[in-house]
C-alpha positions as CSV (number, residue, x, y, z in Angstrom):
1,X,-5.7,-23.8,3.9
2,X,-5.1,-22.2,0.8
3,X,-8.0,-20.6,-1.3
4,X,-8.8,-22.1,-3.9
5,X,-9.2,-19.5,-7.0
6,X,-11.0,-19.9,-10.8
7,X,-9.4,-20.2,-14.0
8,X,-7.8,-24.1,-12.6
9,X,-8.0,-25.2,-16.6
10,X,-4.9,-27.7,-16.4
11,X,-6.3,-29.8,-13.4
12,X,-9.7,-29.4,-15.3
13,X,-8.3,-31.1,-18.6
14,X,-6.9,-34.1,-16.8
15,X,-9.8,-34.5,-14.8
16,X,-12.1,-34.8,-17.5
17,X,-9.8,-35.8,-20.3
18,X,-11.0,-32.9,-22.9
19,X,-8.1,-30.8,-24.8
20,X,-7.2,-27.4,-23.4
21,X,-8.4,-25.9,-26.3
22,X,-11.5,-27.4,-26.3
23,X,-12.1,-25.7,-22.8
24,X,-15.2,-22.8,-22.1
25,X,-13.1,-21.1,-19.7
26,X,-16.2,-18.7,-17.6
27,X,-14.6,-19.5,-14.3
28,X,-12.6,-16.2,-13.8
29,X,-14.6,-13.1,-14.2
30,X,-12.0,-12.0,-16.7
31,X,-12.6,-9.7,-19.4
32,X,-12.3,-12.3,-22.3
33,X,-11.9,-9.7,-24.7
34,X,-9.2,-7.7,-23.3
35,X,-7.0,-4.7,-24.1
36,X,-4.5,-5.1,-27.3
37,X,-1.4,-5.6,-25.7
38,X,0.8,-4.2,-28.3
39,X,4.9,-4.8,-28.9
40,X,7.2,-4.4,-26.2
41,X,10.2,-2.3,-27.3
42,X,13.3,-4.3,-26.9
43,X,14.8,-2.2,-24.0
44,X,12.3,-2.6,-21.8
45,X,13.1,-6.2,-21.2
46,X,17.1,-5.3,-21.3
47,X,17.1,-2.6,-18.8
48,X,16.5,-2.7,-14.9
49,X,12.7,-1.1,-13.9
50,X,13.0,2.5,-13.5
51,X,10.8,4.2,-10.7
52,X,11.3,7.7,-12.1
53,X,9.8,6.4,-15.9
54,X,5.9,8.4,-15.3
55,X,3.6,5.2,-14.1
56,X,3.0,6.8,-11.0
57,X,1.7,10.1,-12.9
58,X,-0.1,8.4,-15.3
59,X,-1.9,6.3,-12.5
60,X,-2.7,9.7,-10.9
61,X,-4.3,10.6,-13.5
62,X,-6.1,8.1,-14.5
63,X,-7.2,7.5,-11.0
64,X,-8.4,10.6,-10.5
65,X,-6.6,11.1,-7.2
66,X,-5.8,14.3,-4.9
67,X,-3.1,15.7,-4.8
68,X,-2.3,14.7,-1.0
69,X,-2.6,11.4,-1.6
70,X,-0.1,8.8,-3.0
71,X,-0.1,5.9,-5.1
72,X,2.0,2.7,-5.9
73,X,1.9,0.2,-8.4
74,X,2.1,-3.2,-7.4
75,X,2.2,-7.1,-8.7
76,X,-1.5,-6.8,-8.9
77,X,-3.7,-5.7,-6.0
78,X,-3.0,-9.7,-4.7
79,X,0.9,-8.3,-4.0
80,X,-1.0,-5.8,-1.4
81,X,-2.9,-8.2,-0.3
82,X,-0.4,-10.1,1.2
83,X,1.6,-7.4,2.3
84,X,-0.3,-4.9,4.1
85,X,-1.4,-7.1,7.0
86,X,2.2,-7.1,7.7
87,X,1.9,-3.1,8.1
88,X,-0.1,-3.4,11.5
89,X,0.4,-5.6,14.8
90,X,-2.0,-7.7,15.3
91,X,-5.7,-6.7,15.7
92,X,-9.2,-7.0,14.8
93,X,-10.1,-7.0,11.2
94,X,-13.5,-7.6,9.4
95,X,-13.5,-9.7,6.5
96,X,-17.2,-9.8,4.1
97,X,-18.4,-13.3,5.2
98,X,-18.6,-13.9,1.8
99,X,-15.9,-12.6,-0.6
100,X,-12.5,-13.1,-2.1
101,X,-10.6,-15.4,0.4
102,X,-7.2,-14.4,-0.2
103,X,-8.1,-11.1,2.3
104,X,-9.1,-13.7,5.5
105,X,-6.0,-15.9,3.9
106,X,-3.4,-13.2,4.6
107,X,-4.5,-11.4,7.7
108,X,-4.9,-14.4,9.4
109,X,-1.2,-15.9,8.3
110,X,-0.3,-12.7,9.8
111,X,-1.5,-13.4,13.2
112,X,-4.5,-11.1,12.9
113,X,-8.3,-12.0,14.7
114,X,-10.9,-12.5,12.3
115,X,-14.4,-10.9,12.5
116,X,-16.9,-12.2,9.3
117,X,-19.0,-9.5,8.5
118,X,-22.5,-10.1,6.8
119,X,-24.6,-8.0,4.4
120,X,-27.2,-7.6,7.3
121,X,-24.4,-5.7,9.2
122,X,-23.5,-3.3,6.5
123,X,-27.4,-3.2,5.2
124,X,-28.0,-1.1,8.6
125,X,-28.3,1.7,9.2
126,X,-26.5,1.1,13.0
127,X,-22.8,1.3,12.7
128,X,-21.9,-0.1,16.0
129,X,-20.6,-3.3,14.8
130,X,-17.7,-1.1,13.7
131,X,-16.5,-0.5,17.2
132,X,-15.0,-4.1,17.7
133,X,-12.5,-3.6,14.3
134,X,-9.4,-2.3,14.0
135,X,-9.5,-2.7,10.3
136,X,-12.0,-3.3,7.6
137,X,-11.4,-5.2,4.2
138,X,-14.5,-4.6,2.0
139,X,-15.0,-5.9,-1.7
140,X,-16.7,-3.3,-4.2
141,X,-18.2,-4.6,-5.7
142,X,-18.1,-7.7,-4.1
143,X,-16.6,-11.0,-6.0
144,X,-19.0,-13.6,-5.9
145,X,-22.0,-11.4,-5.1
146,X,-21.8,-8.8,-7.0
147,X,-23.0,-6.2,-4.0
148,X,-22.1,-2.5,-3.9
149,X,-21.8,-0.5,-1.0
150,X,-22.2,3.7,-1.4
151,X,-19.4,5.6,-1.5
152,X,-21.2,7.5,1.2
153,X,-21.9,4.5,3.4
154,X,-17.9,3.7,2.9
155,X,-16.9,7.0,3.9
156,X,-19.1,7.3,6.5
157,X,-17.7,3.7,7.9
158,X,-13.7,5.2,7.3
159,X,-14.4,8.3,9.7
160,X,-15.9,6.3,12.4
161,X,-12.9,3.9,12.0
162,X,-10.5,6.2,11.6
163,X,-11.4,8.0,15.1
164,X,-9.6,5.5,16.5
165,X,-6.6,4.9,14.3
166,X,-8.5,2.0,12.4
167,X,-8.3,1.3,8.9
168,X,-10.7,1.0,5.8
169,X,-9.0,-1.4,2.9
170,X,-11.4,-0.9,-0.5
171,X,-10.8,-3.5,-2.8
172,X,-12.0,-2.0,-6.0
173,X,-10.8,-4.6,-8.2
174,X,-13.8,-5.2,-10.4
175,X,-14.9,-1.3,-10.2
176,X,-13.5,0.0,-13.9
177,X,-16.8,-0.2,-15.5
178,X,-18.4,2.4,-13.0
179,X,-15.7,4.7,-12.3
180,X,-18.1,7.0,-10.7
181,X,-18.7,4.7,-7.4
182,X,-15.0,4.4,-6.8
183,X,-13.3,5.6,-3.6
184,X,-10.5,7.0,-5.5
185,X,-11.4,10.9,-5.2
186,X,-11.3,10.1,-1.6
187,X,-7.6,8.6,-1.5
188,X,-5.5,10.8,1.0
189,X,-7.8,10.6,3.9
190,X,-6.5,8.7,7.1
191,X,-6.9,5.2,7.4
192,X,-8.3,5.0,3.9
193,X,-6.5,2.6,1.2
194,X,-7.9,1.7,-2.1
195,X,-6.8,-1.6,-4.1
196,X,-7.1,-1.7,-8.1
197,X,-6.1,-3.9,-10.5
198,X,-5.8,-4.5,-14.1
199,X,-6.2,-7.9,-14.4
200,X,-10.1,-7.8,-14.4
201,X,-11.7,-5.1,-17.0
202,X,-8.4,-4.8,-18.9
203,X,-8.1,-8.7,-19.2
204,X,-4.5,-8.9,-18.4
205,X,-4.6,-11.1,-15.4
206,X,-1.4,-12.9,-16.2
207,X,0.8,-9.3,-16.7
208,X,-0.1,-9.2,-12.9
209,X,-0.4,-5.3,-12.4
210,X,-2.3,-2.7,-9.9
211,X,-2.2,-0.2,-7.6
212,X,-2.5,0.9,-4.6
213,X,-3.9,4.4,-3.3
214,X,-3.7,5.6,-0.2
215,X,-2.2,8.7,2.3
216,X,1.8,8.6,1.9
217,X,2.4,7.2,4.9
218,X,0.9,4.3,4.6
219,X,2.4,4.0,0.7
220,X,5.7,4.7,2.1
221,X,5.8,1.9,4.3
222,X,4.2,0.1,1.7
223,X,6.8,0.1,-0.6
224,X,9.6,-0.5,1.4
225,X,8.3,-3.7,2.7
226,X,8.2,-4.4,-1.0
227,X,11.4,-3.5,-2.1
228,X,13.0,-2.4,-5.6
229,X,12.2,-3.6,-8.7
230,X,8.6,-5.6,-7.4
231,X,7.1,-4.9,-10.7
232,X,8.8,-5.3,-14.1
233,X,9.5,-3.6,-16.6
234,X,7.7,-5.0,-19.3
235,X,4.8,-5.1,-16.9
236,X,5.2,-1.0,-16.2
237,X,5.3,-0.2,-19.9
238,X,2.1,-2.6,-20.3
239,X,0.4,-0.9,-17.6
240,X,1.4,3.0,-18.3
241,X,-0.2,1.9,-21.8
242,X,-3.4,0.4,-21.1
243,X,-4.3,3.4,-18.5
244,X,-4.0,5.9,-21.3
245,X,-6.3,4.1,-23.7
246,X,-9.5,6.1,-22.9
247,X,-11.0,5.7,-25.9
248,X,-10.9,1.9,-25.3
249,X,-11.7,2.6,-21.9
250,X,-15.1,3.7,-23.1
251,X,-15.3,1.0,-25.7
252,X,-14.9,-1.2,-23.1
253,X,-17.6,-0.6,-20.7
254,X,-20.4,-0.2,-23.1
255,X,-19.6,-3.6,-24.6
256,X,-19.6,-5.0,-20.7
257,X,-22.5,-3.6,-19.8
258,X,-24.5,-5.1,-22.9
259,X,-22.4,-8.7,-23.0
260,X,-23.9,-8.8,-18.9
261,X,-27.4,-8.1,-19.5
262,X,-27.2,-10.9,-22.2
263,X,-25.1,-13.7,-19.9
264,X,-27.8,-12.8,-17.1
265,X,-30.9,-13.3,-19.5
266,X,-29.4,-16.5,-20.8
267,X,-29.2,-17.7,-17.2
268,X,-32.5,-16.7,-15.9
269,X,-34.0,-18.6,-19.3
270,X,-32.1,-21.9,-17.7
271,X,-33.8,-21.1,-14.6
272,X,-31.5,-20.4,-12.5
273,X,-31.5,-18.2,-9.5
274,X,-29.9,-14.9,-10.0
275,X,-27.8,-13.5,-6.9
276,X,-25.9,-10.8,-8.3
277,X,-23.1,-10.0,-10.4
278,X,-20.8,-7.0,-12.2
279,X,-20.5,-6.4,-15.7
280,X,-17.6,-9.1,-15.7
281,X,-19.9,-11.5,-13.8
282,X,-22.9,-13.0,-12.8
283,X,-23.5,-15.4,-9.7
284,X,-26.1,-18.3,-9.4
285,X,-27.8,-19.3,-6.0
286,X,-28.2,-23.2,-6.6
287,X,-29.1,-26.1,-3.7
288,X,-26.8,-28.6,-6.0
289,X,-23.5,-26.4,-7.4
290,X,-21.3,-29.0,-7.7
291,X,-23.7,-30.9,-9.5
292,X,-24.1,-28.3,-12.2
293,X,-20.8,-27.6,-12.3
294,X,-19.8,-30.7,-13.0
295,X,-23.1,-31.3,-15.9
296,X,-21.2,-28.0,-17.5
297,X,-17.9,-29.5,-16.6
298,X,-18.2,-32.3,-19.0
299,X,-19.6,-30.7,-21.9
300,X,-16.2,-28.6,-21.5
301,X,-17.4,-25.7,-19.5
302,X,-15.7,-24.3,-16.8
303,X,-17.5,-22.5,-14.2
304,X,-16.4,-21.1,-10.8
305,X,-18.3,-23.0,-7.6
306,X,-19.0,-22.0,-4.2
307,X,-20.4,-24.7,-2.4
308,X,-20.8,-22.4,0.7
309,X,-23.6,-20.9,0.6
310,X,-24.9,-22.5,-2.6
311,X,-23.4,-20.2,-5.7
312,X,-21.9,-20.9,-9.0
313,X,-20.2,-17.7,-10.6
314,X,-20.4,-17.4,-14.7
315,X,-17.9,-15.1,-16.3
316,X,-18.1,-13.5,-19.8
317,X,-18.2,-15.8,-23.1
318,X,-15.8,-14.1,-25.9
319,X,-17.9,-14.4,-29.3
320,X,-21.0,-16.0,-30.6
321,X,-20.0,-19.0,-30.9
322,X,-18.9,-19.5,-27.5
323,X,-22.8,-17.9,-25.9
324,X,-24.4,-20.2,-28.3
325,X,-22.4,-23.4,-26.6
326,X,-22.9,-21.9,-23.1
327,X,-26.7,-22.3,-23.9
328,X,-26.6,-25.3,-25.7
329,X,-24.6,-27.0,-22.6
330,X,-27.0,-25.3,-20.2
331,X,-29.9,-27.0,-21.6
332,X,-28.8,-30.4,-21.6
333,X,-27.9,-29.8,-17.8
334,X,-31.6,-28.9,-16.8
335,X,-32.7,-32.3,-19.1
């Protein structure tokens, strides 16, 4: 079956018969106060994509990336999502037993064995459970949970995979706000592919950009199982933009970082179980998620449930006014 993803606000508004723009959207874990997209300069929506027109430099850059690795920009990192399991036979990969579905959705269309993986594996310090993967698709930091593995621990889990022609797929998608735990310094070595995307820290979800790092081999065959034009141009102009803007960058993450502390203080006064979360997120361990969900649901607040194992995932609220109704709604839910 298909996953089933946050940010569902039209099926929301006829189920419960409130306005779209009465809606508390927190079910995406989208920055809700995004980069300024600014004007789009005419020719960029007149003329054909260009590969040559400096994105890939400018991702380089501001990837951090050596210089024998190669990058790729892509229809967000979901484009390589589906794609890359089409870049191997089929094998044995290892999906985070908890995590972003669409990974275990597209390896499996493609005729690949499963193998859940769980945080008690990759908490040891015994590595064996590698030896029955081909491939390994880890989240960091994870989406719902919020865990982070060391960079050391990831590189240490890429060379034993590597040994035998295996694989280690990073999705970094909620990583921008700490930079310094990325894999992207790494990119180049065998096996090794990182995922980013914008649609997370930068807010622009719907512009649907990312990239994808890796050795050139594997970018190579990459991109010609994608084909020309797969990202357009307005969105390469968009993108080449928004990776430039350091200084909002910066701006950015310290807003994050203090707009996180504050949605996990207001859910630990509702008394509710923290399990983890990023600066874009936090995640609730609840016995009765669908029940809450649905409490915050009719008051007009969206949230994202996930009724196995118990966990309701709360994004960012965009102003005052908005934290002031999350906690408002929250405490007529615990009445």
């Amino acid at each position: 079956m298909q996953p089933i993803h946050g940010g569902r606000l039209n099926e929301a508004v006829k189920r419960w018969n409130i306005p779209h723009r009465q809606w508390l959207d927190l079910s995406t874990g989208i920055n809700p106060n995004g980069w300024p997209v600014p004007n789009i300069p005419a020719q960029v929506w007149q003329r054909l994509p260009e590969a040559d027109d400096g994105l890939k430099a400018i991702i380089r850059e501001w990837s951090g990336i050596p210089q024998q690795a190669d990058c790729e920009p892509v229809a967000g990192s979901q484009a390589a999502i589906m794609v890359l399991p089409r870049l191997r036979t089929p094998c044995r990969v290892g999906i985070p037993s908890v995590g972003y579905r669409e990974h275990e959705y597209s390896w499996r269309q493609a005729g690949h064995q499963i193998v859940a993986i769980t945080s008690a594996q990759t908490s040891s310090n015994d590595d064996s459970w590698l030896n029955e993967l081909d491939v390994l698709v880890w989240i960091n930091p994870n989406n719902p949970t919020g865990e982070l593995i060391a960079p050391a621990t990831l590189l240490r889990w890429q060379q034993r995979l590597q040994q035998r022609g295996g694989w280690l797929i990073v999705d970094e998608a909620f990583m921008d706000a700490t930079p310094e735990l990325s894999l992207c310094a790494y990119a180049g070595l065998p096996g090794l592919i990182i995922l980013r995307s914008l649609g997370k820290f930068y807010g622009l979800a719907g512009v649907r950009a990312g990239a994808v790092l890796s050795e050139p081999s594997i970018i190579e065959s990459l991109r010609q199982l994608l084909g020309p034009w797969s990202l357009s141009g307005p969105t390469r102009y968009v993108m080449a933009q928004a990776l430039q803007d350091s200084a909002w960058h910066k701006q950015a993450r310290l807003r994050l970082q203090k707009d996180t502390q504050r949605l996990a203080h207001i859910l630990q006064t509702a008394r509710l179980k923290s399990l983890g979360g990023t600066v874009l997120f936090q995640t609730v361990q609840t016995d009765t998620p669908l029940e809450l969900a649905e409490q915050l649901a009719a008051q007009g607040i969206l949230v994202r449930i996930f009724e196995q194992p118990g966990m309701l995932r709360f994004g960012l609220a965009a102003n005052e006014q908005q934290w002031q109704r999350l906690v408002v709604a929250l405490a007529r839910s615990a009445q």
